[in-house]
C-alpha positions in Angstrom: 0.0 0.0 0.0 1.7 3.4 -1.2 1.2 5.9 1.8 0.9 9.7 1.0 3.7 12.0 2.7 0.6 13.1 4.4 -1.1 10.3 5.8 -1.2 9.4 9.4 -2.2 6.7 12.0 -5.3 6.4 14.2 -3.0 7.7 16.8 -2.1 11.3 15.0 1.5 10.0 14.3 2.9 10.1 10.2 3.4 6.5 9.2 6.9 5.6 8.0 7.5 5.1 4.3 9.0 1.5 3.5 12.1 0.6 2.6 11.0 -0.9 -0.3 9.1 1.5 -1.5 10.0 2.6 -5.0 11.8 6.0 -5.6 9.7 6.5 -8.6 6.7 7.4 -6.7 9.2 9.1 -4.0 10.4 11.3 -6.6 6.8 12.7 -7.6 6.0 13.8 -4.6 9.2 15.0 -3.3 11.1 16.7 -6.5 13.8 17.5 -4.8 15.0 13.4 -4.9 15.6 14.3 -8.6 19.4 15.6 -7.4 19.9 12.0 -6.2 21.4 9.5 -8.4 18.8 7.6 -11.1 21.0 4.3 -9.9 19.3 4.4 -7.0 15.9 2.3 -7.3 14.2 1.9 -3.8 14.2 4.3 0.0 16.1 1.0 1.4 18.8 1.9 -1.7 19.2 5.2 -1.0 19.3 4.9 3.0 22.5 2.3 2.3 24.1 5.1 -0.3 23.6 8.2 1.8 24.5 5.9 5.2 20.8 7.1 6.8 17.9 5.8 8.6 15.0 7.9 7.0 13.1 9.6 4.2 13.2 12.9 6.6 17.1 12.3 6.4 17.2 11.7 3.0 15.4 15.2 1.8 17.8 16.9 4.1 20.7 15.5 2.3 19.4 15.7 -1.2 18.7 19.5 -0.6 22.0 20.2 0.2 23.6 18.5 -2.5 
């Protein structure tokens, strides 16, 4: 199930995107993923490349690149 960037839990929290999920989709909603390599084919990829543990951490590197 592909979760918005928007989306949130019965409990008011934002659900964590998965690893897995492709960074295709990633990179419609958040443009700024476009600086980021096209090698790079899933948020589990590009966690192991940038040495991270999230999407928040991600967009924070990929805006300063």
């Amino acid at each position: 199930m592909k979760l918005g960037k928007r989306q949130k839990t019965e409990g008011g929290r934002f659900r964590k995107e998965r690893s897995d999920s492709s960074m295709e989709d990633l990179r419609k909603e958040y443009p700024v993923l476009n600086k980021l390599h096209g090698n790079i084919k899933t948020l589990g990829g590009a966690e192991k490349v940038l040495g991270v543990k999230s999407l928040s951490q991600i967009l924070k590197k990929a805006r300063k690149i």
